[in-house]
C-alpha positions in Angstrom: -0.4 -11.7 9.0 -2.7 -12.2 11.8 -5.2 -9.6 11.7 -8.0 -10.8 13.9 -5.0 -10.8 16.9 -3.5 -7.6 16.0 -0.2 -8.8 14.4 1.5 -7.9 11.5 4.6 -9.4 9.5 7.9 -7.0 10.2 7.8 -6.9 5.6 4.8 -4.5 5.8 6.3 -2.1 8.1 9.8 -2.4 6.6 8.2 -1.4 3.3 6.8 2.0 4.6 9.1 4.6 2.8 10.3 6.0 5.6 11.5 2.9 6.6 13.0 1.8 3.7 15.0 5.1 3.8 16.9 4.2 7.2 17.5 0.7 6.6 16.2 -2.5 4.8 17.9 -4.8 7.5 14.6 -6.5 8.4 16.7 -8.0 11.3 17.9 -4.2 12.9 14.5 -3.3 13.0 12.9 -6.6 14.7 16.0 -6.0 17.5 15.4 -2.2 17.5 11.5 -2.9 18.1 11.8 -5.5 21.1 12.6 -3.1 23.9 9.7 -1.0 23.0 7.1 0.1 25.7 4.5 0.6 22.9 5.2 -2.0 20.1 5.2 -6.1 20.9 7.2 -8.5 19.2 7.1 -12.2 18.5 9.0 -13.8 15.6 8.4 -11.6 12.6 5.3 -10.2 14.1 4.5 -7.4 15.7 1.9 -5.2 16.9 0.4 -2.4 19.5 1.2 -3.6 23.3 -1.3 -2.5 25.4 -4.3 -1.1 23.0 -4.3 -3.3 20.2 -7.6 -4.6 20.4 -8.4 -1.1 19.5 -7.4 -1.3 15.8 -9.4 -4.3 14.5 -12.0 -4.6 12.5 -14.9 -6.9 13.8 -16.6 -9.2 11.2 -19.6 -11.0 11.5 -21.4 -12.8 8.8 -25.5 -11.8 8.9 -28.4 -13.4 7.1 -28.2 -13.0 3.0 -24.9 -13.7 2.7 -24.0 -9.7 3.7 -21.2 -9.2 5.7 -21.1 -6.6 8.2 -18.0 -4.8 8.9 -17.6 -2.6 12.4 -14.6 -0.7 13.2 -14.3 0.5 16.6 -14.7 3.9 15.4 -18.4 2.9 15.3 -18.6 3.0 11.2 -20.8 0.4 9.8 -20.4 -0.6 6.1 -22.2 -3.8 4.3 -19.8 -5.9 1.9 -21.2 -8.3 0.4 -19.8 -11.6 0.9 -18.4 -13.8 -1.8 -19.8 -17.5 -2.4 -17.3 -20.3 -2.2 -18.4 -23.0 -4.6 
C-alpha cells in the first residue's frame, strides 16, 4: 500500500464482506473499477480520483520524539514515536 499517495492494494477492498459476497475474482473487480468516474486504478492499486488528498493522514515528527498525527478533519492526536536502535 501507498498510503501517503492515496493508494491501496485491490486485497484490502476485495476482503470487505460485501465484496467477498459478489466475487473473489480479484481480476473482475480491477476490470469493473477502471471505467469508474470516482475510483483510479493502476496495477493492483487503487484509490479516490479527484479528492483523494482528502483522506490522508499527515505526519510530522516534532521535538521529543512525539509524533503528531492531523487528519484533515482537523483532529490532533500525539503518538508517541518508537526508537529504532
Amino acid at each position: 500500500m501507498d498510503i501517503d499517495n492515496g493508494w491501496v492494494s485491490i486485497e484490502v477492498i476485495a476482503g470487505f464482506n460485501r465484496i467477498k459476497e459478489m466475487t473473489d475474482d480479484i481480476k473482475l473487480i480491477l476490470d469493473s473499477l477502471k471505467h469508474s468516474d470516482t475510483i483510479e486504478v493502476e496495477g493492483d492499486k487503487l484509490r479516490r480520483r479527484t479528492t483523494w488528498k482528502k483522506w490522508i493522514a499527515y505526519r510530522k515528527v516534532a521535538p521529543y520524539g512525539i509524533k503528531v498525527v492531523r487528519s484533515n478533519s482537523h483532529q490532533l492526536r500525539n503518538v508517541k514515536q518508537r526508537q529504532r536502535n
